[in-house]
Structures are given as structure tokens and as C-alpha cells.
C-alpha positions in Angstrom: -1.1 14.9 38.4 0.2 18.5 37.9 3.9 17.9 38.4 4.5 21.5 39.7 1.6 21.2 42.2 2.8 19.2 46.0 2.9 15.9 45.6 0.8 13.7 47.3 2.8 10.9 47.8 5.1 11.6 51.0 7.5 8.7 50.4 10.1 7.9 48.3 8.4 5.4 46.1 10.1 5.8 42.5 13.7 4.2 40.9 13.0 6.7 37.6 11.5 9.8 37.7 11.8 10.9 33.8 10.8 14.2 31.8 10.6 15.2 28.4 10.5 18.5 26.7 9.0 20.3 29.7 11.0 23.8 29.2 8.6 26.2 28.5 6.0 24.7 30.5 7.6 24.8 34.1 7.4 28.3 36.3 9.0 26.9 39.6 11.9 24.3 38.2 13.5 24.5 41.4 10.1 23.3 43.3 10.1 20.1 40.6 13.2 19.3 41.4 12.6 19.5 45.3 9.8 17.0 44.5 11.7 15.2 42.3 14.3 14.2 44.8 12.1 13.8 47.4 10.1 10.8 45.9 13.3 9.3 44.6 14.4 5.9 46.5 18.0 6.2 47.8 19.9 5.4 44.2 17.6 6.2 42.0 17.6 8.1 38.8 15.9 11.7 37.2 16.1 11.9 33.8 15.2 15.3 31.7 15.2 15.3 28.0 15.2 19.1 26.6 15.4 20.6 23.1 17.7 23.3 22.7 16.7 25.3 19.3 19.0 27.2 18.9 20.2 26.9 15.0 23.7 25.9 14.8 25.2 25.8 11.5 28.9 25.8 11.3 29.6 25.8 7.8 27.9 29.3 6.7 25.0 27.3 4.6 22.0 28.8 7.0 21.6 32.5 5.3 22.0 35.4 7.6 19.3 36.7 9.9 17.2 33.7 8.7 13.9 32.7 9.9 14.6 29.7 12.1 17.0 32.2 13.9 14.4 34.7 14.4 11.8 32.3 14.9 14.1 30.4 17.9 14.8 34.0 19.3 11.3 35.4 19.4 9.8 32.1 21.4 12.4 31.9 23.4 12.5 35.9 24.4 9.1 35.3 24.9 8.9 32.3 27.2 11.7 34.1 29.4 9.6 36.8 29.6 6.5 34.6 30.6 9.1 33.4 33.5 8.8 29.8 32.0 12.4 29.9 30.2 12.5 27.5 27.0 16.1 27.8 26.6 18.9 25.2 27.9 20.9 26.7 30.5 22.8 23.9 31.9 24.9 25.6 34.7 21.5 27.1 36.1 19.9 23.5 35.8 22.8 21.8 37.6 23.1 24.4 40.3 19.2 23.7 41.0 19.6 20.0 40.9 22.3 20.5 43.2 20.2 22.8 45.9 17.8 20.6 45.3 20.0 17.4 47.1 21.6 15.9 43.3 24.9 15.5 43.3 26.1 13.3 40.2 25.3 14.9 37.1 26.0 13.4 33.5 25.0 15.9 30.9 24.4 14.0 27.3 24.6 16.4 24.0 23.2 14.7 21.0 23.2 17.1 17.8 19.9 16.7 16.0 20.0 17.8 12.0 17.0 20.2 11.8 16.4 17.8 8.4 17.7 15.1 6.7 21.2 16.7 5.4 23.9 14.7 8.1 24.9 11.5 6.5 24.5 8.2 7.9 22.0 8.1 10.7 22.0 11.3 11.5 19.9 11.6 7.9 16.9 9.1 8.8 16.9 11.1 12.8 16.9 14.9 10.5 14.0 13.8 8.5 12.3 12.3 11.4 13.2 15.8 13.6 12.0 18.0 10.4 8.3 16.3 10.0 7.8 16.7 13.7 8.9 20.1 13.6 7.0 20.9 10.6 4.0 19.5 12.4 4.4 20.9 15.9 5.9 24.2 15.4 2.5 26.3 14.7 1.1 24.6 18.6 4.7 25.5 19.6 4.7 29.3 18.4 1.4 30.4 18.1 0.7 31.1 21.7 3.4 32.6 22.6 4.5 35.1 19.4 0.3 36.0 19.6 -0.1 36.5 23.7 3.2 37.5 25.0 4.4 39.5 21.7 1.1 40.9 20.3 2.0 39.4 17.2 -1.3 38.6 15.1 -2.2 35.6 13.4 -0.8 36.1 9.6 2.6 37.3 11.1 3.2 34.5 12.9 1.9 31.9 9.8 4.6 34.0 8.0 7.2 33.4 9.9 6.2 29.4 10.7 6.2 29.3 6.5 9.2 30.9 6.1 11.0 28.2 8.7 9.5 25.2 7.4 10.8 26.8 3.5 14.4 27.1 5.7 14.4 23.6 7.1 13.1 21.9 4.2 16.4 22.6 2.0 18.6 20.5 3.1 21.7 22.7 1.3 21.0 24.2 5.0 23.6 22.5 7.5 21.6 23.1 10.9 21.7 21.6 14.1 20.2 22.0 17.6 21.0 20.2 20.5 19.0 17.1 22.2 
């Protein structure tokens, strides 16, 4: 099923209605949510997981104007400029979710080490978040640097090198937000 097509279910048939890392891939969010909430039973729950990339490093170790800045800056210029937004904008989500009938919201920030640096368990869930990145970030940037920003092939296996060479040191102290 194409979740932002009409449903074709007319009744409210699910408990959970759950999402995952759909940013970037949604035009018409506020549609979705219409949907959503339509073909929830009375009580039931929607769930959206979303990666924020935005680098956060509070200690100074990231070096200025570093790759993973630009890198998180250029896909997410682009996908606003495609009109499917990959950024987190929580006030705009929640006012949606609102028009669209919600009306309890509970908004869960989990800091993810973009590697294994954090200590702990944060250190097993960074090197877990860095190999997935590493793997997924060419398929996450290669469309949209080459289509939307004219960029061409090289420049944007430049830039992907030059962020995995960033994320791999782990004297870098980055987060993003889960």
C-alpha cells in the first residue's frame, strides 16, 4: 500500500499504526496523518520514529565546518527544497497531528553517538548507528546531492568519504537525535 495514497480501508480497524524513518519520503504529512487517525480505533496509538542528523557535539571535538555538518546541511536543504522535508520540526509535527484530531502527544528524545565514543551503552548503540550509517549513507545522499543539487558523482563520493573519515574517529563527540 502507498501510505500517502487514500486508504482503502474506511473503518477504524488498527490499535498501532507505527512509522519509521519516513522524513524525506512524505510530500503531504498532513494527508498521513488525516489517514492515520482515521483508521485508528478509539484509544489507539501512532507511533513515528525520525532521525534528526543534525551533528551535535558539545564539547568542541567535531572540527569546524566539518563534513558531516555540510553533508547534513546539503540533504536536508535539498529535501526542503524537493517539498519532502527530512528535518525534525516538532512544533510543525504536533500542530499537524493536532489538525489532524491527536491530542496527547509524548515526544521521546534519545541521543544517538554517531559512533562508538559515549560510554556505557551508548558505545555498543554508536557503533551499531556508525556501520549503518557508513552503509546507508551513499543510498541516503546520492539522489538527492546528484538530482536536486546538480552535484555529480565524484563530489558527492567526496563528501560521503570525507563523513565516514569524520565519524569513524571516535576523538569526535557527535550526537544526533532519535
Amino acid at each position: 500500500m502507498d501510505i500517502e495514497s487514500e486508504w482503502r480501508d474506511t473503518r477504524p480497524a488498527y490499535h498501532l499504526i507505527f512509522t519509521r524513518m519516513l522524513l524525506g519520503a512524505i510530500a503531504n504529512w498532513q494527508r498521513v496523518y488525516h489517514e492515520v487517525y482515521a483508521h485508528l480505533q478509539p484509544g489507539g496509538w501512532f507511533e513515528q520514529v525520525e532521525i534528526d542528523w543534525t551533528p551535535r557535539c558539545r564539547d568542541g571535538t567535531l572540527p569546524p565546518n566539518s563534513a558531516l555538518e555540510q553533508w547534513a546541511h546539503e540533504l536536508a536543504s535539498a529535501m526542503h527544497d524537493a517539498g519532502r522535508p527530512i528535518t525534525v520540526d516538532t512544533a510543525h509535527i504536533q500542530a499537524m497531528l493536532s489538525h489532524a484530531g491527536f491530542v496527547d502527544f509524548n515526544e521521546q528524545i534519545i541521543e544517538v553517538g554517531y559512533n562508538g565514543w559515549p560510554e556505557g551503552h551508548g558505545r555498543e548503540i554508536g557503533r551499531w548507528f556508525n556501520l549503518g550509517l557508513c552503509e546507508g549513507i551513499h543510498a541516503l545522499t546520492i539522489g538527492p546531492l546528484t538530482r536536486l543539487r546538480g552535484w555529480n558523482y565524484s563530489q558527492v563520493d567526496e563528501l560521503i568519504n570525507r563523513v565516514k573519515e569524520e565519524i569513524r574517529n571516535r576523538k569526535h563527540h557527535v550526537v544526533c537525535h532519535l
